[in-house]
ChimeraX commands (.cxc) that place a marker at each C-alpha (Angstrom):
marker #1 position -40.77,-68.23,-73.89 radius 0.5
marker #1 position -39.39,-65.03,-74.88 radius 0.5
marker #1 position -40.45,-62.12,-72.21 radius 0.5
marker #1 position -42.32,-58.68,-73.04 radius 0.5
marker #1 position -43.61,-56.19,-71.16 radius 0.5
marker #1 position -46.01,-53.07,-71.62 radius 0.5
marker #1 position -44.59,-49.56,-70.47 radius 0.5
marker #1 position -46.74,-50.62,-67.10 radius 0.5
marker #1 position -44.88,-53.46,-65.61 radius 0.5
marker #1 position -46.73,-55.67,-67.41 radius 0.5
marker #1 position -44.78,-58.40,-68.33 radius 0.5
marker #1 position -45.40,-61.88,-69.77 radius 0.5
marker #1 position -43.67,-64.71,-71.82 radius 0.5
marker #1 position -44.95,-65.81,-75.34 radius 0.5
marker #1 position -46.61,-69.13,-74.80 radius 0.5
marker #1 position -47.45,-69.35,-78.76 radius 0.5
marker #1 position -46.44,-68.12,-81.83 radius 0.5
marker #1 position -49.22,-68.68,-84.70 radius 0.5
marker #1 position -49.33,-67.54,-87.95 radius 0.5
marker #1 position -51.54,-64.06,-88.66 radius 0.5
marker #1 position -53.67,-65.43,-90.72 radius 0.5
marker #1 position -55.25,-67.54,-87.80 radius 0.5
marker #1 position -55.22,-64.53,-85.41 radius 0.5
marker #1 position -59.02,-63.34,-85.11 radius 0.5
marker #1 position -59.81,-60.19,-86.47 radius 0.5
marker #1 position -62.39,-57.17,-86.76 radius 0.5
marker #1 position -64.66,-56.30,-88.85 radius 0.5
marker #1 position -61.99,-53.83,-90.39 radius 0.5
marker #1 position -60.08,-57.01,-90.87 radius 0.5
marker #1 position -57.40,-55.40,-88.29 radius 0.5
marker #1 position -55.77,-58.05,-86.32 radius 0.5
marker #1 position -54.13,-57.83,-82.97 radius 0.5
marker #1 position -49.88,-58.40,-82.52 radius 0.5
marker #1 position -50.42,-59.98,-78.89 radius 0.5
marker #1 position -53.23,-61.30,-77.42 radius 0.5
marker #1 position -53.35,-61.25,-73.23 radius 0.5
marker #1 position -54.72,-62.95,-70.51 radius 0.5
marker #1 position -57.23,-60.85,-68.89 radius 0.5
marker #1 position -56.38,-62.36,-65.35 radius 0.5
marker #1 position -53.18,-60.68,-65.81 radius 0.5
marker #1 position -54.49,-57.33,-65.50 radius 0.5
marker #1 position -56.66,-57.42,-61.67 radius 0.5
marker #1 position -53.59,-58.98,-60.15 radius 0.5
marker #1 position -50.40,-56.85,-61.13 radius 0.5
marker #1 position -53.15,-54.34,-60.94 radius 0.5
marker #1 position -51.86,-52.24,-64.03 radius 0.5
marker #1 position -54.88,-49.77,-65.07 radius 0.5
marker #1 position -52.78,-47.59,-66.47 radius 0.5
marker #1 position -52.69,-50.29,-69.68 radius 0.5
marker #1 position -56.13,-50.14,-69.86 radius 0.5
marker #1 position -56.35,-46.80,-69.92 radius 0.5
marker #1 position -53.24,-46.34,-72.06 radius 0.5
marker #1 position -54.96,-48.26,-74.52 radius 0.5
marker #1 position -58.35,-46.40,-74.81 radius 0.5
marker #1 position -56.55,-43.31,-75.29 radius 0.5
marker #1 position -54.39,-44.79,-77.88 radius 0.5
marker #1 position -57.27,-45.97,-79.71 radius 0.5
marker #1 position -58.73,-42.33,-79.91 radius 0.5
marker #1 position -55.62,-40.49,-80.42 radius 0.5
marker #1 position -55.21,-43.02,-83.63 radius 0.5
marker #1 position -58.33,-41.94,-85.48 radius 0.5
marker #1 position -57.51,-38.55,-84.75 radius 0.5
marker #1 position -54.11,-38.01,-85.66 radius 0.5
marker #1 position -52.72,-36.39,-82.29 radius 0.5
marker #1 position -50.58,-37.26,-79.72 radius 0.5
marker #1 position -51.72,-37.75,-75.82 radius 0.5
marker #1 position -50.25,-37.68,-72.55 radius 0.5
marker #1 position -51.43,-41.00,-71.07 radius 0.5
marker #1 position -49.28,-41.30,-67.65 radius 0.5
marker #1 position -50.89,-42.55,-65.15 radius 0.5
marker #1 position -50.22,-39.96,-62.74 radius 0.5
marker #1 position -51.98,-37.33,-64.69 radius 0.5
marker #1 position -55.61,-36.21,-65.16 radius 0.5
marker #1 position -56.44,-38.08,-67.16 radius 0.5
marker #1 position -60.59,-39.45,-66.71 radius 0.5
marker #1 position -61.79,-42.40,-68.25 radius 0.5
marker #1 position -65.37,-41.60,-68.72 radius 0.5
marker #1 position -63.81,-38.28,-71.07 radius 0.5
marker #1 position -62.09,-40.72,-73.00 radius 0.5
marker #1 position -65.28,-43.42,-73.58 radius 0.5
marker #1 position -67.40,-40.34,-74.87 radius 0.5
marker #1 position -64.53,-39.44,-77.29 radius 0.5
marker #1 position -64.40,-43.32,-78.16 radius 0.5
marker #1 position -68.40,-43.12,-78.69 radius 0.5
marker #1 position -68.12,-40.06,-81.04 radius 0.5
marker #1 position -65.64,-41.92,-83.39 radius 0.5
marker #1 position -68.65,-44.81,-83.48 radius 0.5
marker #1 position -66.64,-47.13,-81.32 radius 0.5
marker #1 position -67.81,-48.88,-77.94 radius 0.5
marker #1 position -67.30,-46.84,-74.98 radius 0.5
marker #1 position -64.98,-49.21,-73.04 radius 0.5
marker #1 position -62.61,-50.43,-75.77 radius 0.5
marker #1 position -64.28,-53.72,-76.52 radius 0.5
marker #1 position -64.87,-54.97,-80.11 radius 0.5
marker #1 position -66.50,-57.86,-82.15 radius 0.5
marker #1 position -63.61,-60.31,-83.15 radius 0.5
marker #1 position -63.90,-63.23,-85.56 radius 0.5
marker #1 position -62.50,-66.43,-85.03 radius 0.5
marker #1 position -59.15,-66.19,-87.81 radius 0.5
marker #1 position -59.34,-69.79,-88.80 radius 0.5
marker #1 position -63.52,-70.44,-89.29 radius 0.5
marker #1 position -64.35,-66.87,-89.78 radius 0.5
marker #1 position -66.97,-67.09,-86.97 radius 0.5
marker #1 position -68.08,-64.07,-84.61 radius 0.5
marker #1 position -66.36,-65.32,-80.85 radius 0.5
marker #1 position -69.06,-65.66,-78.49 radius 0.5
marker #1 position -67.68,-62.58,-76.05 radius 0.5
marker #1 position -66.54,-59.10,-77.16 radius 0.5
marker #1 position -62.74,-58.40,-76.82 radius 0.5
marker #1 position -61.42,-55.81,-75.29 radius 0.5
marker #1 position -59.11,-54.61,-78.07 radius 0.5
marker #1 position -56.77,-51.13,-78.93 radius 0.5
marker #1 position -53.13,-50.07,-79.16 radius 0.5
marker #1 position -50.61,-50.26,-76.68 radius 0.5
marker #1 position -46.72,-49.96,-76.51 radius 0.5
marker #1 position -45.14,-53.37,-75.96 radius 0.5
marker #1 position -41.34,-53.74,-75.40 radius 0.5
marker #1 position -39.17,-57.15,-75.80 radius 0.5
marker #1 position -36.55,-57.66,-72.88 radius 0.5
marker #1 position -33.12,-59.39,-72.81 radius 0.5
marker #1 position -34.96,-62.60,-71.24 radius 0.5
marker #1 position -34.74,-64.66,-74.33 radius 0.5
marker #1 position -35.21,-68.38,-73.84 radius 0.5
marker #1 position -31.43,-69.22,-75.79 radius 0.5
marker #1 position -29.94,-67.43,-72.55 radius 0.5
marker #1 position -31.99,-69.23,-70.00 radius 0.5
marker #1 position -32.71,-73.20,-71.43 radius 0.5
marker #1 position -30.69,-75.15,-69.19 radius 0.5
marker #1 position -30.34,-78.36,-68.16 radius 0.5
marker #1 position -27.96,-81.33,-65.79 radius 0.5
marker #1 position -28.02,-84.70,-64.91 radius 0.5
marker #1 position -25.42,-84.87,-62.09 radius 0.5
marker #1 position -23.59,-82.20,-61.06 radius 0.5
marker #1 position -22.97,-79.45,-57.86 radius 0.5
marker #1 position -24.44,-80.23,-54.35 radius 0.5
marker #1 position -24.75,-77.80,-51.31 radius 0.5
marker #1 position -23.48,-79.27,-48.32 radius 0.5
marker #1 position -26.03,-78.26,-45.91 radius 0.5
marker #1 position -29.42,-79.54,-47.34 radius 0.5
marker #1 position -27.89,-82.13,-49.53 radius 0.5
marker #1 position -29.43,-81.17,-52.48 radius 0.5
marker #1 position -28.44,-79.91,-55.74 radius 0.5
marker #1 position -27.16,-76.29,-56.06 radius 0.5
marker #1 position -29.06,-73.53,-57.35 radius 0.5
marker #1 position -28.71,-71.24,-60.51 radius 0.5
marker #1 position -27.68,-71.86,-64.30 radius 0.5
marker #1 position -24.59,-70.11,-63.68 radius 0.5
marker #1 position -23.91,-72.82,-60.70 radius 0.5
marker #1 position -24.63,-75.62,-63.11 radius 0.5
marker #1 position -27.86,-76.20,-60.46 radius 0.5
marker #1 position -31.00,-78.22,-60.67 radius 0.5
marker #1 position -34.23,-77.55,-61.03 radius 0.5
marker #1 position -36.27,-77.08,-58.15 radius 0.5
marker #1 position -40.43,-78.34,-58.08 radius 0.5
marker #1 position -41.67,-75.78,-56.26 radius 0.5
marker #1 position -45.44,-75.58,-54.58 radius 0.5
marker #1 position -47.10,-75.30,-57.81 radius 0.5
marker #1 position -45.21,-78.21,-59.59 radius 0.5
marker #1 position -46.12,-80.48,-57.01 radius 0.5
marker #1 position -49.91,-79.50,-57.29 radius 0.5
marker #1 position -49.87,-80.00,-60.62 radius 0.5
marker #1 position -48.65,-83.48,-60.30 radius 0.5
marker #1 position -51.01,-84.32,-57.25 radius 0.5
marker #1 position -54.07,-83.23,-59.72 radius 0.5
marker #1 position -52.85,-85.50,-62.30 radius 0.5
marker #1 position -52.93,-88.86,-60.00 radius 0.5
marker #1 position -49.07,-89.04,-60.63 radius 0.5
marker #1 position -48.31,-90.00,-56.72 radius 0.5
marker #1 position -45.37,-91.91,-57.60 radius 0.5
marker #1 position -43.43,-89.75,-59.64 radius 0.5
marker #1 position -44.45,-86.70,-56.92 radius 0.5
marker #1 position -42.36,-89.27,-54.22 radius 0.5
marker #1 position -39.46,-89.97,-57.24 radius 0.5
marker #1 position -38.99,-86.42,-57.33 radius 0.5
marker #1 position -39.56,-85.16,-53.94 radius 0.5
marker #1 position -37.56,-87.54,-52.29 radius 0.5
marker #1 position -35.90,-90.60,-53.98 radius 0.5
marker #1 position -33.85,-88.13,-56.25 radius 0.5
marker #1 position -31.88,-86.16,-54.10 radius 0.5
marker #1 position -33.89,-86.01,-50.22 radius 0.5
marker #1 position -33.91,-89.68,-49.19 radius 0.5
marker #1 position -32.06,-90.04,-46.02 radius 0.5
marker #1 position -31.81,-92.98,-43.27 radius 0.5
marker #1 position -31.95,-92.24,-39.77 radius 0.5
marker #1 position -32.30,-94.40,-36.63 radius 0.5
marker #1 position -35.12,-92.91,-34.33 radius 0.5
marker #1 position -35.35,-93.47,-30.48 radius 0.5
marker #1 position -38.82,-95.95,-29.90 radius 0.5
marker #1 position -39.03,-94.41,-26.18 radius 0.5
marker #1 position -39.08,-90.99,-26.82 radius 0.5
marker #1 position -39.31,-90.13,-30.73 radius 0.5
marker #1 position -36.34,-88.57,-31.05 radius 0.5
marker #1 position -33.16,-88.97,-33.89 radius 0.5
marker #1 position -30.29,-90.70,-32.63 radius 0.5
marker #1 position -26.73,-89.70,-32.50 radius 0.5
marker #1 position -24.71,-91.86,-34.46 radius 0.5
marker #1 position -21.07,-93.16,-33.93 radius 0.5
marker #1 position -18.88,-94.66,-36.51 radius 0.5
marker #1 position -17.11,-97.91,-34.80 radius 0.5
marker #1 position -14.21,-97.16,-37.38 radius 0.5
marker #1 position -13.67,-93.88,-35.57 radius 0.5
marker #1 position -13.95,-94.88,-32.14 radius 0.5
marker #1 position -10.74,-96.12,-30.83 radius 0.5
marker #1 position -12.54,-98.79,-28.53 radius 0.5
marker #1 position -13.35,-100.46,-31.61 radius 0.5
marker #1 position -10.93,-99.07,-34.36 radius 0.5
marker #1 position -10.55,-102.96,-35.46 radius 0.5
marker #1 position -14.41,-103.71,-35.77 radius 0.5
marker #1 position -17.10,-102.66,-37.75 radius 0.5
marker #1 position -19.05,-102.13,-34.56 radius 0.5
marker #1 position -20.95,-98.60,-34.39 radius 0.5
marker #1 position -23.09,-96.97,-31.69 radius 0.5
marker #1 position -26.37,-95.58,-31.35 radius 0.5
marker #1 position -27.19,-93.00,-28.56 radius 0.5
marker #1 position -30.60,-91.43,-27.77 radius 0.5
marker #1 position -29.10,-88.48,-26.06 radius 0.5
marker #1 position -32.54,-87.74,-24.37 radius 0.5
marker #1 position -32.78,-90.87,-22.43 radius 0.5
marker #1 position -29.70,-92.77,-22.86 radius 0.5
marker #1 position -31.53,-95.43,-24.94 radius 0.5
marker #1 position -28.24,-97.41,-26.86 radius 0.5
marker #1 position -30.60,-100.69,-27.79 radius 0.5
marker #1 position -34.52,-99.66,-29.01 radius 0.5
marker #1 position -34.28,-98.38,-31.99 radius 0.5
marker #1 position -36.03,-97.67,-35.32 radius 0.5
marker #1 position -34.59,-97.25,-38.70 radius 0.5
marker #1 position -36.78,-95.16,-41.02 radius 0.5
marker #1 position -35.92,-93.61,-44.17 radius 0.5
marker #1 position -37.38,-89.53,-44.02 radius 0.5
marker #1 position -36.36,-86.88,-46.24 radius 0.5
marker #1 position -33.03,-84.76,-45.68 radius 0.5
marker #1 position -34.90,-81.72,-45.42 radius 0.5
marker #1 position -37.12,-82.75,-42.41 radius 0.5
marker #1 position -33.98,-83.94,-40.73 radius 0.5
marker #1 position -32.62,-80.59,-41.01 radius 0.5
marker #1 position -35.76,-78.62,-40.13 radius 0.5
marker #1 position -36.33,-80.87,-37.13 radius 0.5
marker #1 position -32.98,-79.95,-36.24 radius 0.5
marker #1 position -33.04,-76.46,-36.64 radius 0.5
marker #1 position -36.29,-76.27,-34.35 radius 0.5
marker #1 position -34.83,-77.72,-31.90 radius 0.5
marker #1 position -32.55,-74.74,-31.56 radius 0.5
marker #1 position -34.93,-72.66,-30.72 radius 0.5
marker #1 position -36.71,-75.45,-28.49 radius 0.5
marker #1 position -39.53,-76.88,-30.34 radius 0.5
marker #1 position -38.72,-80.76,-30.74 radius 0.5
marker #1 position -40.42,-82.42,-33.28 radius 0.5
marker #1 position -40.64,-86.41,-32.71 radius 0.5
marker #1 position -40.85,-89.53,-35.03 radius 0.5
marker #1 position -43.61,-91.94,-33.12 radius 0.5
marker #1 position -42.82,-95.35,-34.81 radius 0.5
marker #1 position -44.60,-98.94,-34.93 radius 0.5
marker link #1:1,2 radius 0.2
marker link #1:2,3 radius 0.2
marker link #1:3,4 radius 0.2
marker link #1:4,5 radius 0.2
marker link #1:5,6 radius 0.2
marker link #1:6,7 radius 0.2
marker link #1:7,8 radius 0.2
marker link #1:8,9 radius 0.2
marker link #1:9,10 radius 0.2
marker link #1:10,11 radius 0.2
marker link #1:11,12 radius 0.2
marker link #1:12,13 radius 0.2
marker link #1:13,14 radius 0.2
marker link #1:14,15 radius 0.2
marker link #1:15,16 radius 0.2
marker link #1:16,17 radius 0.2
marker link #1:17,18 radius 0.2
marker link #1:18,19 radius 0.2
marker link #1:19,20 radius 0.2
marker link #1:20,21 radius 0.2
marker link #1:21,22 radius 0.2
marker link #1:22,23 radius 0.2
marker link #1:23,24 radius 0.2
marker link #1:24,25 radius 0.2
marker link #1:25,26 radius 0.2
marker link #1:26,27 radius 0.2
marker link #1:27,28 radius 0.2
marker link #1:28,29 radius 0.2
marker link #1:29,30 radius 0.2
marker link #1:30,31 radius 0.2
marker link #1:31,32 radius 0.2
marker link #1:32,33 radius 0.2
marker link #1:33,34 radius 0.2
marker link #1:34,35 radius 0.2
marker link #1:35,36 radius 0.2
marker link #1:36,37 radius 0.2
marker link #1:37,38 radius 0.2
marker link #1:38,39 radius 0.2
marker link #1:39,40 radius 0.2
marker link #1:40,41 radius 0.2
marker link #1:41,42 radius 0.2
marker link #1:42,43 radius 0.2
marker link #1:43,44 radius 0.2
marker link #1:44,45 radius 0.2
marker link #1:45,46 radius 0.2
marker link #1:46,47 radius 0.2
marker link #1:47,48 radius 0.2
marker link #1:48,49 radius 0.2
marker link #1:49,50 radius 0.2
marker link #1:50,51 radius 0.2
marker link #1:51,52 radius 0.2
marker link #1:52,53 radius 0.2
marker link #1:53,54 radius 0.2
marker link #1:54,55 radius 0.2
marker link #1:55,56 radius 0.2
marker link #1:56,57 radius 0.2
marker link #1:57,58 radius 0.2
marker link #1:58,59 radius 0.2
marker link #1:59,60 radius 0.2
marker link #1:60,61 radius 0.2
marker link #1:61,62 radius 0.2
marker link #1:62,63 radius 0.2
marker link #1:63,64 radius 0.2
marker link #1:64,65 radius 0.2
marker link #1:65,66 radius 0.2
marker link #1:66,67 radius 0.2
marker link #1:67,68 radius 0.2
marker link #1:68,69 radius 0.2
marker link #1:69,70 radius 0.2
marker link #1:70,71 radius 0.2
marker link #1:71,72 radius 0.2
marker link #1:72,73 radius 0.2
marker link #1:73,74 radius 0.2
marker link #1:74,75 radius 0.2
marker link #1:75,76 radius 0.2
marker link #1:76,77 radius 0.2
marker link #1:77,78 radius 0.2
marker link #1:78,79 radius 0.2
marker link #1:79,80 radius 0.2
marker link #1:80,81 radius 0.2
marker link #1:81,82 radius 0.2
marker link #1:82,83 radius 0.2
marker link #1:83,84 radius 0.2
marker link #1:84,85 radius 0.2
marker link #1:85,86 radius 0.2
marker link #1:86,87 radius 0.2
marker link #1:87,88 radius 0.2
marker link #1:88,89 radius 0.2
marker link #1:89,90 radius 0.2
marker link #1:90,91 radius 0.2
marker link #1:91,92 radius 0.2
marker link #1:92,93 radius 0.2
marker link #1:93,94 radius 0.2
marker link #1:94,95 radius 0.2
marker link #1:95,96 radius 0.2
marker link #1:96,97 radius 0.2
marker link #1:97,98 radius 0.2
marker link #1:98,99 radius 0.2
marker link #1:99,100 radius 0.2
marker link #1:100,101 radius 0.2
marker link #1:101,102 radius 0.2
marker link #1:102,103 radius 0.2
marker link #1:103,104 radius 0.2
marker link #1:104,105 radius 0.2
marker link #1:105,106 radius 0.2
marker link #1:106,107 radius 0.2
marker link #1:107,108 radius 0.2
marker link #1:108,109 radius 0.2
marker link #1:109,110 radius 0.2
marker link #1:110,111 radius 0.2
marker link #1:111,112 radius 0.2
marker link #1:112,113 radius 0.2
marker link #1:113,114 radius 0.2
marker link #1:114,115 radius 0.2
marker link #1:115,116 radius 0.2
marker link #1:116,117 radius 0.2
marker link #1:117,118 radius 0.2
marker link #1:118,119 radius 0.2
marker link #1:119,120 radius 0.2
marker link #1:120,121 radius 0.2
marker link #1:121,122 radius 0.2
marker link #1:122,123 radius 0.2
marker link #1:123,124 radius 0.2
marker link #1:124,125 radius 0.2
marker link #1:125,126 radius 0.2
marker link #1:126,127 radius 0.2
marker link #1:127,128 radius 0.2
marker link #1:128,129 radius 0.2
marker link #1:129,130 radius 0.2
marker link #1:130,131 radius 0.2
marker link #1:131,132 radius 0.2
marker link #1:132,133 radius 0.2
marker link #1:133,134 radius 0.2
marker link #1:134,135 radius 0.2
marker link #1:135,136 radius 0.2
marker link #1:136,137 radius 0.2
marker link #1:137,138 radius 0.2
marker link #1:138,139 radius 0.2
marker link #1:139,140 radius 0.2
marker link #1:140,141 radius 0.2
marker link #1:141,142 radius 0.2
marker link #1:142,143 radius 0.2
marker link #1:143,144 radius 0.2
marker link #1:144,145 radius 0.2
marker link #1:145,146 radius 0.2
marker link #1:146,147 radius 0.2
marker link #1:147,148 radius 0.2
marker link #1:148,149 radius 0.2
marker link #1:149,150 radius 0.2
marker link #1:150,151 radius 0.2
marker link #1:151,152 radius 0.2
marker link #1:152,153 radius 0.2
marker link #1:153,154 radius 0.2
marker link #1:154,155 radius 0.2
marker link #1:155,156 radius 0.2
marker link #1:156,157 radius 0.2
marker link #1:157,158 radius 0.2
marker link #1:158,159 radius 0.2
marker link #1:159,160 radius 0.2
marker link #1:160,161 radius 0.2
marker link #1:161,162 radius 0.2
marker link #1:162,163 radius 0.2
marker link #1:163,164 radius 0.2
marker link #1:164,165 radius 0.2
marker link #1:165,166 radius 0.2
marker link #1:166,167 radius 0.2
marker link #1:167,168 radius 0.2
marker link #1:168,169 radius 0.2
marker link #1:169,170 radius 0.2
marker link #1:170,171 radius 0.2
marker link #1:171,172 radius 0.2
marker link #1:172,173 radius 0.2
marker link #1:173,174 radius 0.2
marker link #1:174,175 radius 0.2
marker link #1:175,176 radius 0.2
marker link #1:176,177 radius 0.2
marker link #1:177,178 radius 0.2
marker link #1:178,179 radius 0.2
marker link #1:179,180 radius 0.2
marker link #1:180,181 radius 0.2
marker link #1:181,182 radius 0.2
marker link #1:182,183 radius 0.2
marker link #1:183,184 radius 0.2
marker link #1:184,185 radius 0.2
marker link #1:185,186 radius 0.2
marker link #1:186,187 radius 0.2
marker link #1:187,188 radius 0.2
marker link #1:188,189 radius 0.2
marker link #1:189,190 radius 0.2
marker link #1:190,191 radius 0.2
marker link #1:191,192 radius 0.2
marker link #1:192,193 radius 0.2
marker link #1:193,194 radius 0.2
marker link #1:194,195 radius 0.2
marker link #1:195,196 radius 0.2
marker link #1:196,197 radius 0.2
marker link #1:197,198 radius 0.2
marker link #1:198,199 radius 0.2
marker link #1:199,200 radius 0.2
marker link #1:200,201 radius 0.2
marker link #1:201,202 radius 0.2
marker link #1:202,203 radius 0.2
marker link #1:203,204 radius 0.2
marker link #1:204,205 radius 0.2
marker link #1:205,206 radius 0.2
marker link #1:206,207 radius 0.2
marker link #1:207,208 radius 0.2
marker link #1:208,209 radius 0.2
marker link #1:209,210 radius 0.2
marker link #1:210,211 radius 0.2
marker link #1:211,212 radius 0.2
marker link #1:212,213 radius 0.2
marker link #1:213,214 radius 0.2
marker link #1:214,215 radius 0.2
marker link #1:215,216 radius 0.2
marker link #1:216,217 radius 0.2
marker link #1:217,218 radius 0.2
marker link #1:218,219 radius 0.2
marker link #1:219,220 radius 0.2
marker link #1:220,221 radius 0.2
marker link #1:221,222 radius 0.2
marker link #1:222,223 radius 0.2
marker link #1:223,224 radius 0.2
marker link #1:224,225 radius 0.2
marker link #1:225,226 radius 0.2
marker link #1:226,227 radius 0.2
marker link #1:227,228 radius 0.2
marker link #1:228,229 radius 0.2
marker link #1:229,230 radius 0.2
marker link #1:230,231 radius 0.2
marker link #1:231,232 radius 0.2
marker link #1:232,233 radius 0.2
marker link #1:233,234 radius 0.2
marker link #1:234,235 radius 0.2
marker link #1:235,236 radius 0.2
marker link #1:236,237 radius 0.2
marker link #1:237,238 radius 0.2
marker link #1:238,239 radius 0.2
marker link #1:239,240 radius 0.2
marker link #1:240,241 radius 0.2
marker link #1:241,242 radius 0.2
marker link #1:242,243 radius 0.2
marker link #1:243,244 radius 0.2
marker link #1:244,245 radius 0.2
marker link #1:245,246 radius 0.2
marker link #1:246,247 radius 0.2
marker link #1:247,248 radius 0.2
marker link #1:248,249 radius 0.2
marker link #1:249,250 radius 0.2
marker link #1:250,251 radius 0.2
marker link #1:251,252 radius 0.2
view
């Protein structure tokens, strides 16, 4: 969980920790200090690793020092005959074994030296956690942020990974039961949320528990529906209709 980062802006967290001993290894029996995804590398689109990391590799069996900024002129294919000359593959890759069977992996490994960094995002500063605590008056929901003693939100990606594990139930418990669920009475003529009066306000009826209902479209006060949707969509209905879109519950 602990974050570091390449001189490149390529950052990551740890995901595991294993012992070097089961890290594969060459043929030299050198074995790496981090091992990356490669799908990191097209999408933050940092080359200059790649390239940092060729050079590095030739400027190790030779003892000097190199000027690998990006910004330079500094050409790739230069570098891969350099590599070839020192008996290594042109493009950085090398035959790893597997650390705990001691068999060849199936796919060469792109594999050299590059200058990693640890940041000040260690996992003791961030783990956090609440049961019940803050809420933010306008979406009903819990706040946001350690240092507001928030929740945790389930963002896009959460939710997908529920959906692709069957776990429709528990998507609803925490989408909605948890902290969304909201009752509203909808008009059945024209779809749209009623305004609601408290009879305990109303001086008419200060001495009843009688309340009031008011389509404020078409005057409806009788045909109603109650249906439970979440707070959110209650708010974003609302806040279309600001700008005149009007979104409208069709009930049964």
């Amino acid at each position: 969980g602990d974050k570091c980062s390449s001189r490149h802006g390529q950052k990551g967290t740890m995901g595991n920790i294993i012992p070097e001993c089961d890290m594969p290894f060459t043929k030299e029996g050198i074995r790496p200090d981090i091992i990356i995804n490669p799908h990191a590398i097209p999408s933050r689109m940092t080359i200059g690793q790649l390239k940092e990391t060729l050079l590095g590799k030739v400027l190790l069996e030779l003892g000097l020092f190199g000027d690998g900024t990006s910004f330079g002129n500094l050409d790739v294919k230069t570098i891969s005959k350099e590599l070839q000359k020192l008996g290594y593959e042109s493009y950085g890759n090398e035959v790893l074994y597997n650390g705990l069977t001691g068999e060849q992996l199936e796919t060469n490994i792109f594999f050299g030296p590059v200058f990693y960094q640890r940041l000040k995002h260690m996992v003791n500063d961030k783990q956090h956690s609440r049961a019940i605590g803050p809420m933010v008056n306008l979406t009903r929901q819990p706040a946001e942020g350690r240092s507001r003693d928030g929740g945790f939100r389930i963002g896009e990606m959460e939710r997908d990974v529920m959906l692709a594990h069957g776990m429709s139930r528990f998507c609803r418990e925490r989408l909605y039961d948890v902290s969304d669920k909201y009752s509203v009475h909808v008009c059945k003529k024209c779809g749209m949320m009623a305004s609601y009066n408290d009879g305990t306000q109303n001086r008419m009826f200060a001495k009843s528990d009688f309340t009031i209902h008011l389509c404020r479209t078409c005057d409806n006060m009788t045909d109603f529906a109650r249906v439970e949707i979440p707070y959110a969509y209650k708010l974003m209905a609302q806040e279309l209709q600001t700008i005149n879109v009007v979104p409208r519950i069709i009930t049964e």
